[in-house]
N, C-alpha and C positions, 0 to 999 in steps of 0.2 A: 223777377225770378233770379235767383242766388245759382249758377255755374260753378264745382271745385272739382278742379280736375290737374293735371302733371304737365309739364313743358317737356313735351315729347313723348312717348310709348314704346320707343326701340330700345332696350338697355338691354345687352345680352347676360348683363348681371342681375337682371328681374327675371331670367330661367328659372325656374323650378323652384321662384321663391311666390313675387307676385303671378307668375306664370304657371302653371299644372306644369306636374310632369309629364312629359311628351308632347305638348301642344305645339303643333308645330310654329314655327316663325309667322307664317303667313295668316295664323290667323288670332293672330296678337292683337293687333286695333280692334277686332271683334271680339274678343273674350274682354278687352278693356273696358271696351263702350259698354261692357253689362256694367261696368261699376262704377264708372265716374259718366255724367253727361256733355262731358268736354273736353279737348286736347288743344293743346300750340301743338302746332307744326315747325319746330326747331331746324327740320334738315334742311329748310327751305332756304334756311341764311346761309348756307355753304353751298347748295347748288339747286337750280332750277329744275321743279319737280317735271317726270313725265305726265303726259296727259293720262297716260293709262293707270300710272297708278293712283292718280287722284280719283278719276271715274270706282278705281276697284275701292279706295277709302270711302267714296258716297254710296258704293252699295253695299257693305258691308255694316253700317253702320245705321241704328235702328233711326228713325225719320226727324224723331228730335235732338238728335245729336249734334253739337256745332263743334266748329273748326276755327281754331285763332290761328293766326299764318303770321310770320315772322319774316319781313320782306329780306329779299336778296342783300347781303351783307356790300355787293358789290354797289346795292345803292346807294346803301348810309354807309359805309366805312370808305369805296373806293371815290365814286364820285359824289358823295355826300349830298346828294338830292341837288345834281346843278343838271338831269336830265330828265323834264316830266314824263318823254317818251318811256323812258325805262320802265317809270313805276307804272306807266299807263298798261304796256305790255304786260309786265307781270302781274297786276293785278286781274286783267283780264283773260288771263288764264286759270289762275285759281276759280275765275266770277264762275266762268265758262263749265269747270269739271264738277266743281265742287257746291255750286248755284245753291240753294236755300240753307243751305249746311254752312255755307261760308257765313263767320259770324263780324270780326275781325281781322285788320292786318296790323300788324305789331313794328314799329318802326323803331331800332333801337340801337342808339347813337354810343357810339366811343367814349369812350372817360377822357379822351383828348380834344373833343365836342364839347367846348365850354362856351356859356351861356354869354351874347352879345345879339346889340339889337340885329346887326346883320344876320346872325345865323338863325335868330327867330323870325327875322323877316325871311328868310330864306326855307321855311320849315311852311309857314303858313302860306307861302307862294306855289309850293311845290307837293306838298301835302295835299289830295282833295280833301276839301272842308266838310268833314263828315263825320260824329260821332263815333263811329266805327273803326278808324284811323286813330289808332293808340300809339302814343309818341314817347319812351322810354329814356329817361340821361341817366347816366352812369357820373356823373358832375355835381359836384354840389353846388355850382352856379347857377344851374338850373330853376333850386325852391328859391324862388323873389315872388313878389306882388305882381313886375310888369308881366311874366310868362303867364301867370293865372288870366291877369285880365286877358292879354291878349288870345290865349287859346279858347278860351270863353268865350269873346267874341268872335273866333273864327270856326267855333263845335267843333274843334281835335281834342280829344279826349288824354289828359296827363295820365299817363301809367303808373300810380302808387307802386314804390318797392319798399323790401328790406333786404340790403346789401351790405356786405364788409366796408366800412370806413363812411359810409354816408350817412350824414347824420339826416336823414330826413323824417317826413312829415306828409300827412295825405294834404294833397291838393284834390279839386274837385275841378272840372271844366265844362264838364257835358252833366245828363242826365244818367248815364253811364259811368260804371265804375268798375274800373280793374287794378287790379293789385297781382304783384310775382313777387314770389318768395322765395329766396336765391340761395338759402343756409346764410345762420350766423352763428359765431363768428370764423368757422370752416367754411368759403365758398362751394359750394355744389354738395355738398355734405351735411352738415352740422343741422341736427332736428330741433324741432320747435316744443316747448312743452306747453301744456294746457293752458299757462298763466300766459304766455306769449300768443299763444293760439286766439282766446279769447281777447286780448291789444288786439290784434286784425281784428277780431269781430266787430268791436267797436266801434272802427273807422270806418265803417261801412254806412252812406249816409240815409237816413232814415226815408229821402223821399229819392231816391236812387230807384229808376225804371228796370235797370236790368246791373245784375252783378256778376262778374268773370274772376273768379280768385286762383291763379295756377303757384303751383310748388316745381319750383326748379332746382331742389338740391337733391337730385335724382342718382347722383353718383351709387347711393347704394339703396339701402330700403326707406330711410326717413319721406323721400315725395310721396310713394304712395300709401306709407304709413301715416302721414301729417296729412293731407289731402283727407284721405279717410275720416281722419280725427276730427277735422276741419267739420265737415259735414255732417258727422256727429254733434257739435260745438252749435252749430246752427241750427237744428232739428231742435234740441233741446230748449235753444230761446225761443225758438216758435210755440212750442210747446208753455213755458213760463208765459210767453205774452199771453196765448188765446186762452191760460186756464189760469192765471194767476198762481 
């Protein structure tokens, strides 16, 4: 199954654009979940969500709707995964609120996080080894051969991007496959056209179990305009494939 959906849903600059007029705040993730079947949880990297409002995000939101979760910044930025208890806690909080909705946690590393066997051995030790465990570099030391192999063999799944100055390329790890899409070459801004739209589509690998593709250049209308478009983009090869 193919997921396209925005890194995040709070943008008080999506009022009255992606948003109705009047609707109120509160019930934003619900009027979203009618149009995309999937969000990141972005707030989550700046601070530890309450229980309550994770419960109100699992009921608000219709039954097959997932939730990618973007771990505490204070794991990977502060202590940069040297405490399993941390991530243990925090993830089992989300496990707990958010339980079959919870799809992903999105682990995602500094541009100052450059690639060495220590810090991959340090990623795969402290990481639980699990598909679902999406692992994010901002570095371009990251695209090598050893990362692939090694995440491969340990099921952490590599997080395709397109970001300013990196020159990357999809790796594949798991059966699983995610891709963010950050604006180029405007970080948080700068929209995608059809011809770039369809490049993602591409990289998308043909015997891939499940697909997660989020738009984070959410600063103004381009995420949930390109998101949109995205899912249009897909619909239509579905289409060419089953009818020729």
């Amino acid at each position: 199954m193919i997921r396209v959906g925005c890194s995040g849903f709070y943008y008080p600059n999506w009022r009255n654009q992606f948003y109705p007029h009047g609707l109120s705040q509160k019930d934003w993730l619900s009027y979203y979940s009618l149009i995309f079947p999937t969000v990141e949880l972005n707030g989550t990297f700046y601070r530890i969500p309450k229980s309550s409002d994770l419960k109100r995000y699992f009921q608000v939101t219709p039954d097959d709707f997932t939730f990618s979760v973007k771990m505490s910044r204070y794991i990977t930025h502060v202590q940069r995964l040297t405490s399993r208890e941390s991530i243990t806690d925090f993830q089992t909080l989300l496990k707990d609120n958010l339980q079959n909705k919870l799809q992903y946690f999105l682990f995602q590393f500094p541009a100052s996080f450059h690639y060495s066997e220590e810090n991959l051995d340090r990623i795969v030790t402290h990481v639980p080894n699990s598909p679902n465990n999406v692992v994010e570099f901002r570095h371009q030391s990251w695209w090598n051969d050893d990362v692939r192999k090694i995440l491969t063999q340990s099921a952490i799944t590599f997080v395709n991007v397109d970001y300013p100055g990196l020159d990357s390329y999809a790796i594949n790890t798991s059966p699983l496959f995610y891709l963010r899409l950050h604006g180029n070459p405007v970080l948080f801004t700068s929209s995608y056209d059809n011809a770039e739209l369809e490049k993602f589509r591409l990289q998308i690998p043909d015997d891939a179990t499940s697909v997660n593709v989020y738009f984070n250049n959410t600063m103004n209308a381009a995420g949930y305009e390109n998101a949109a478009q995205f899912m249009g983009v897909i619909s239509q090869n579905l289409v060419v494939n089953k009818y020729g």
